[in-house]
N, C-alpha and C positions, 0 to 999 in steps of 0.2 A: 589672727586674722579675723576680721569682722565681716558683719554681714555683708558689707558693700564689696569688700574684696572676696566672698564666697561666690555672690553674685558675679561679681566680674569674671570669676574662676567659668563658671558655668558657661558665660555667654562665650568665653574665648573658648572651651572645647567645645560647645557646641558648632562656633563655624570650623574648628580644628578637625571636628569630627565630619562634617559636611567637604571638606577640601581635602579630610585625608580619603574618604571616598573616590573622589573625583581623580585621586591619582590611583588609588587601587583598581576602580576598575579597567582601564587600558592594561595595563601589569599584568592582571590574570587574563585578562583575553588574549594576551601576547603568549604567555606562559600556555592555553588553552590551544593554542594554534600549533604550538612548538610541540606537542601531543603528538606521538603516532597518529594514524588512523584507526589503527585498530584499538588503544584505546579511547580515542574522542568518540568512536562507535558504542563503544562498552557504557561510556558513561552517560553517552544521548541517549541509551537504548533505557538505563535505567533510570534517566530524571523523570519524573513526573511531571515537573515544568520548571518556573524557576521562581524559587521558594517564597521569593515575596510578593507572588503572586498568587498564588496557594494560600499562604498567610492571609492576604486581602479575602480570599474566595471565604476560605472555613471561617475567618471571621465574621465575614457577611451573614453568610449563613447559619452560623449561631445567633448572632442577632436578630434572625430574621428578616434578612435584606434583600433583595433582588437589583444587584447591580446590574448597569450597561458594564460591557468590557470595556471601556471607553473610562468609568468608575472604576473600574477595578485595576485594570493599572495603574491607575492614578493613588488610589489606596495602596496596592504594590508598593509604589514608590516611595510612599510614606512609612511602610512598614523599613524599606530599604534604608531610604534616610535616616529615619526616626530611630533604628537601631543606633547608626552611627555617630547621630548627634548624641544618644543617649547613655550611649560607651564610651566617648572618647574627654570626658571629665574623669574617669577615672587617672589617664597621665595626671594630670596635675594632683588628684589626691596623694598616689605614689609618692609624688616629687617632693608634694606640701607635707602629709601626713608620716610613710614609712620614710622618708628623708632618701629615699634612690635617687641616682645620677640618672639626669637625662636617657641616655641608651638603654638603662636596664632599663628604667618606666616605661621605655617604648618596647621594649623585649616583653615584659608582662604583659603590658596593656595588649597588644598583639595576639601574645600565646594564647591567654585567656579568652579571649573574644573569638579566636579559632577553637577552642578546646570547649567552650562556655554553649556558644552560639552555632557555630558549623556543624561541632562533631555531636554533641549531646541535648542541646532543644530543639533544634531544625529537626530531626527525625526523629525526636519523639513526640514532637507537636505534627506532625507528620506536615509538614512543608517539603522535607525530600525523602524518597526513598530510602531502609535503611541502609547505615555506612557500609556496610559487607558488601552492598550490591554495586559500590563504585570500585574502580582499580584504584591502587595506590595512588598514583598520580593525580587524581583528584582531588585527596587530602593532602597532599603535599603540596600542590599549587592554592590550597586554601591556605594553609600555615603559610605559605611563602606572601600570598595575596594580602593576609592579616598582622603582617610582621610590616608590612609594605604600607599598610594604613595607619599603624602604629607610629612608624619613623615620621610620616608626613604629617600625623597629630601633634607630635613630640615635635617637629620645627614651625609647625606655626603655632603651638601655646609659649614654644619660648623665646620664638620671634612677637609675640605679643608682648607676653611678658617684660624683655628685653625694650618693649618700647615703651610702655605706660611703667617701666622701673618698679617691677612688682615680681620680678624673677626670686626665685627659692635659692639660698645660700647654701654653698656645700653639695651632699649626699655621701654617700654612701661608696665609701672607696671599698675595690675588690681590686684582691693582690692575686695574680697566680706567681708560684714559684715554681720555677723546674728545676 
């Protein structure tokens, strides 16, 4: 593949990455709802805020910025987005590069951006509280949340694909036998 088709790679997970957002979050808010009380208590009690808003703040501030909050959501959101446009070209390397099927690239892409991003730089870049301080179900509605943006990456890179006729051949077949 050439530079033009890398490129193309790029620009399709980036809106892949951008719309697979746009389904994850209702998902986890649904999943957040379906929450006891007593844990959505446990885990509002120990958010700090929400994370990519923290992100915007300490970056500011290491900069030496003095945002409006009006700014700083706005930066927010770009750290929000900007993750996921900048995650979700991994699927197609998967697909292009390790030769994976569909499903699993979206099963990676997923895990990792849960495991990479939620569980281990989010709280150590301290954006949220550390992990111990939330109930289970919080990382579990993340992994669930990030499995959910995966899938939604994985149908529009290979609906894209599938349309400018630049889809990856094969992958990588897994047998289970019982």
């Amino acid at each position: 593949m050439g530079l033009r088709g890398m490129v193309g790679d790029l620009v399709t997970g980036a809106v892949a990455g951008y719309a697979g957002t746009k389904v994850m979050e209702p998902v986890s808010m649904a999943l957040y709802k379906m929450e006891s009380p007593e844990t959505r208590a446990r885990e509002d009690a120990a958010r700090p805020g929400p994370p990519y808003r923290l992100a915007a703040e300490k970056t500011a501030k290491a900069l030496g910025l003095d945002l409006s909050d009006k700014t700083t959501e706005r930066a927010g959101m770009g750290f929000h987005y900007g993750l996921a446009v900048s995650w979700a070209p991994l699927y197609g390397l998967l697909r292009r590069r390790a030769h994976l099927g569909g499903p699993l690239a979206a099963l990676v892409t997923g895990a990792a951006m849960s495991a990479v991003a939620d569980e281990a730089l989010t709280p150590l870049l301290g954006f949220s509280a550390p992990n111990r301080a939330y109930p289970l179900a919080t990382h579990a509605r993340g992994v669930a949340a990030h499995l959910v943006f995966a899938a939604a990456v994985g149908a529009v890179t290979e609906a894209a694909w599938a349309l400018t006729g630049r889809r990856p051949s094969g992958g990588a077949k897994i047998t289970v036998r019982s």
